[in-house]
N, C-alpha and C positions, 0 to 999 in steps of 0.2 A: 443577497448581494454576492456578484461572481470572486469569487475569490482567482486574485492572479499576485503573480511574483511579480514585485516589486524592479528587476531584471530578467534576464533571459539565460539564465546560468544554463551552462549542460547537463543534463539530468545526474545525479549520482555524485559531481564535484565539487558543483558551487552551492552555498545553501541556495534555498528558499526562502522567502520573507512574505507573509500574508497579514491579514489584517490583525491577526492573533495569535499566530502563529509562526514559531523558525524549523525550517526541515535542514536537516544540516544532518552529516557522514555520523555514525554513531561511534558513540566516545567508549572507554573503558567505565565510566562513572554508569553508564546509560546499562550497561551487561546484567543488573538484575530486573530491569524490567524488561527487557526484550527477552530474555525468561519466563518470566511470567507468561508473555505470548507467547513461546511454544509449548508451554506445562497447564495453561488455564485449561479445565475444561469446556468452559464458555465459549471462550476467543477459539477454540479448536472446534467444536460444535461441528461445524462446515466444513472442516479444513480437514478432517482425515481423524482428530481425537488428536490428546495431547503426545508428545516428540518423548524418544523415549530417552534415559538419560543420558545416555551413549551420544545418540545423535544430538541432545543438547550441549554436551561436551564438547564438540567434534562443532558445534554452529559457535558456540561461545569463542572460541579461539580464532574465527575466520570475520565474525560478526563486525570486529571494529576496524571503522575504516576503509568499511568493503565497498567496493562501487557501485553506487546504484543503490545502495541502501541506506533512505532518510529515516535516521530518527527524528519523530514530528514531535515538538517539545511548544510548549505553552509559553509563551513570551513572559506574561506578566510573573508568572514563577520557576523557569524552567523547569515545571514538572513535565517526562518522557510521557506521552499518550498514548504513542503507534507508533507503525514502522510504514513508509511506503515505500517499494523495491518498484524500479524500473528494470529491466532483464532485455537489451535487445536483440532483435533476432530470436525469440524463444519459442514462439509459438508460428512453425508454417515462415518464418524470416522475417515477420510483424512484430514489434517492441510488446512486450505486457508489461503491464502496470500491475502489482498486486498490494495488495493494505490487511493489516490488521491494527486493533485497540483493544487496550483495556476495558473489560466492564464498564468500571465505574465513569468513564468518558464517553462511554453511548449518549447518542439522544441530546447532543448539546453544539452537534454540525462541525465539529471539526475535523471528523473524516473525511466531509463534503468536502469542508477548504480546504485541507490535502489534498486529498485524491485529486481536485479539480486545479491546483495550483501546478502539481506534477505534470497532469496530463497537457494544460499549456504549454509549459514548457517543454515536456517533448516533444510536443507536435512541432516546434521549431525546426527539431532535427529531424525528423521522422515524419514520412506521409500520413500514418495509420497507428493507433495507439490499441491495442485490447486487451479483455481485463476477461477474466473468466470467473465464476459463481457457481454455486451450485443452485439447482433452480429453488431448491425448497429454502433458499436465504432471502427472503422477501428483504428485508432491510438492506443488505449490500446490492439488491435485482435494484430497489430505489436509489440509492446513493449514485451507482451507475449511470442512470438514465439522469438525474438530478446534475450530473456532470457534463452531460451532451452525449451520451455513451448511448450505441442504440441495440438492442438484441441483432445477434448479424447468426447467430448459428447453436441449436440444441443437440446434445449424443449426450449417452456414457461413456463415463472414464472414473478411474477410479472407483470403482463398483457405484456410484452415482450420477442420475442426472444432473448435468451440468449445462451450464446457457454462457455464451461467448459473448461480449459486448464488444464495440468496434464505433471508434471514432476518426473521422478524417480530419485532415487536413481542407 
């Protein structure tokens, strides 16, 4: 089932409401699990390795409240799962959409209805939505395409291969 917002909020302002899920501004209560995402080595895996403490210091203080950034929380408990960051203009003047979760929240599709509740609603405001991976992340390469997102461009960056997704309008 396509996960979509319940409204057509601005990316970043208004929450999100999906069938299981609230993506809504992150709170000061939400700061030890969005932690957790830049210190896990798991959830970093793809992303560079985990944020050293500095720059976690330095994210923690800017993290709440910040635009563009949903903390995706679990309706029936508000337990925090992930973060999904809209960024516009970041890549080339094209909005990106980026995601991360928690381990223990893999594998149960709520990345999919984030990430694809987001990406509707930006396309509202925005022609073109993309999302970048690195190519050896077979699980985010699916999630991507599972959201209508289609491979548009491969290079390195970041001393890794990396694959660009691009969805239109």
């Amino acid at each position: 089932m396509a996960a979509s917002p319940i409204s057509a909020p601005t990316p970043g302002t208004a929450p999100l409401v999906t069938e299981r899920l609230l993506l809504r501004p992150v709170r000061a209560a939400d700061v030890p699990a969005v932690t957790r995402l830049w210190t896990d080595p798991e959830v970093r895996r793809h992303l560079g390795g985990p944020v050293t403490e500095q720059v976690v210091r330095i994210r923690q203080r800017r993290v709440v409240g910040a635009p563009g950034v949903h903390a995706v929380v679990r309706s029936a408990d508000d337990v925090v799962l992930g973060l999904v960051s809209v960024e516009p203009a970041a890549r080339e003047g094209e909005t990106e959409v980026s995601y991360q979760f928690l381990p223990e929240h893999w594998g149960h599709g709520y990345a999919r209805e984030a990430v694809g509740a987001v990406v509707e609603a930006t396309l509202l405001d925005t022609p073109s939505v993309v999302a970048l991976t690195q190519e050896a992340n077979a699980p985010s390469r699916r999630l991507l395409e599972a959201v209508g997102m289609s491979h548009a461009a491969s290079f390195v960056e970041y001393d890794a291969h990396q694959v660009l997704y691009r969805r239109s309008r």
